[in-house]
C-alpha positions as CSV (number, residue, x, y, z in Angstrom):
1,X,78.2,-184.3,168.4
2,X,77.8,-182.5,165.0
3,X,74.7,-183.3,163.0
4,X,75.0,-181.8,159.1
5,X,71.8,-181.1,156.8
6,X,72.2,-180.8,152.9
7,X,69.3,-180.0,151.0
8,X,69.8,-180.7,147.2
9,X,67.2,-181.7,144.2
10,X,67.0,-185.4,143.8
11,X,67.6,-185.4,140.1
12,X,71.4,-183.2,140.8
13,X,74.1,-184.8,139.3
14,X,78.0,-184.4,140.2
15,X,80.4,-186.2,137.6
16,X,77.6,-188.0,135.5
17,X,76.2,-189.8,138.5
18,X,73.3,-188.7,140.8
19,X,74.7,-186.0,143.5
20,X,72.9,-187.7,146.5
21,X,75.2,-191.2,145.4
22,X,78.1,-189.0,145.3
23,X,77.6,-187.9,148.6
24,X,76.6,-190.9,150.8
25,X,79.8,-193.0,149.1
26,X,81.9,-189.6,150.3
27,X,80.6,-190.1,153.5
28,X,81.4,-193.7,153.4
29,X,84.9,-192.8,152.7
30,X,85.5,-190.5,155.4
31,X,84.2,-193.4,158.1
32,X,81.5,-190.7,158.8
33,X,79.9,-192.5,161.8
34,X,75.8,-192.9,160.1
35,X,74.0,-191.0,157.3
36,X,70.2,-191.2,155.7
37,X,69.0,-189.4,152.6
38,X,65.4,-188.7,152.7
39,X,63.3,-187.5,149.5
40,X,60.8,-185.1,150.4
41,X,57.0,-184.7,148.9
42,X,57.2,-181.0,148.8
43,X,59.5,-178.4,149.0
44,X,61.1,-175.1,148.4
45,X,63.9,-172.7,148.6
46,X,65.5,-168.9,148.2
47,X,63.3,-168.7,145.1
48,X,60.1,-169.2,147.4
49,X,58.7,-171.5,144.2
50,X,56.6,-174.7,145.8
51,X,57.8,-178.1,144.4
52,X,55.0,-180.2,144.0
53,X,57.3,-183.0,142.1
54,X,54.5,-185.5,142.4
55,X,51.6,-183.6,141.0
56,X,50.8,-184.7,137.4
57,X,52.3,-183.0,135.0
58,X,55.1,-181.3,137.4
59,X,58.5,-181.2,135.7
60,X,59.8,-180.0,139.6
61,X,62.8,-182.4,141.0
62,X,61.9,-184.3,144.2
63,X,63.6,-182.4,147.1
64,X,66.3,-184.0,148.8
65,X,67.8,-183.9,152.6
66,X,71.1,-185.5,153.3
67,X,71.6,-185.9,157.0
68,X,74.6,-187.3,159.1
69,X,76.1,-187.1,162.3
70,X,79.4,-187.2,164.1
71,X,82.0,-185.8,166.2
72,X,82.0,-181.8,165.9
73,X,85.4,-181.5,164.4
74,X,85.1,-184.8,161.9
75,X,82.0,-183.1,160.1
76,X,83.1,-179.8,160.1
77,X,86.4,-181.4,158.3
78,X,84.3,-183.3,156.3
79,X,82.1,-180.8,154.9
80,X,85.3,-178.6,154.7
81,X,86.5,-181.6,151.9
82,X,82.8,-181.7,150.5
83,X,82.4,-177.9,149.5
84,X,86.1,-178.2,147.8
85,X,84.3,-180.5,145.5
86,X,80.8,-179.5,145.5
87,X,79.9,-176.1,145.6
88,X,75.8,-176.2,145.2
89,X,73.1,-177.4,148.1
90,X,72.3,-175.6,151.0
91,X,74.3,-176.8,154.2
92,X,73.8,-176.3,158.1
93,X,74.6,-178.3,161.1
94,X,73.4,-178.5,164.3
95,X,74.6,-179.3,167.4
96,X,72.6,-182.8,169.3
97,X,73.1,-185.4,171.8
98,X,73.2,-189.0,171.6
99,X,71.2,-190.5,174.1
100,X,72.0,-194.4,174.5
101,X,69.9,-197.1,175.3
């Protein structure tokens, strides 16, 4: 199994509706087999600037980690059909296990 991390800014928006929504429902419609979106507390990235989004007074967007898992070659196609229509984010995948119960 393939697990796949994007990291986006909570308050990114794709076609007038918030990037993160975008993404889950695209999931969704690939019968991607489970997803979570997580909003961090902190964060940063290339530009090594610190979000602190819940300081007073901090105009930072809440960082955001989109994470889902599959079969290998379903989220590589996936993310294949993603990056066609969205080009921002920072993507990697990792390889994992599924241990059942």
């Amino acid at each position: 199994m393939l697990q796949a991390q994007i990291y986006i800014d909570k308050d990114d928006l794709f076609q007038a509706k918030p990037l993160y929504e975008f993404i889950m429902q695209f999931l969704v419609q690939n019968n991607i087999k489970g997803a979570t979106a997580f909003t961090g507390i902190m964060g940063f990235g290339i530009n090594q600037r610190i979000k602190r989004p819940n300081q007073i007074f901090s105009f930072d967007d809440p960082p955001m980690m989109i994470t889902f898992i599959d079969e290998d070659e379903k989220v590589r196609t996936v993310l294949k059909m993603l990056r066609d229509k969205y080009k921002g984010g920072l993507i990697i995948t990792n390889s994992v296990d599924q241990i059942d119960a």
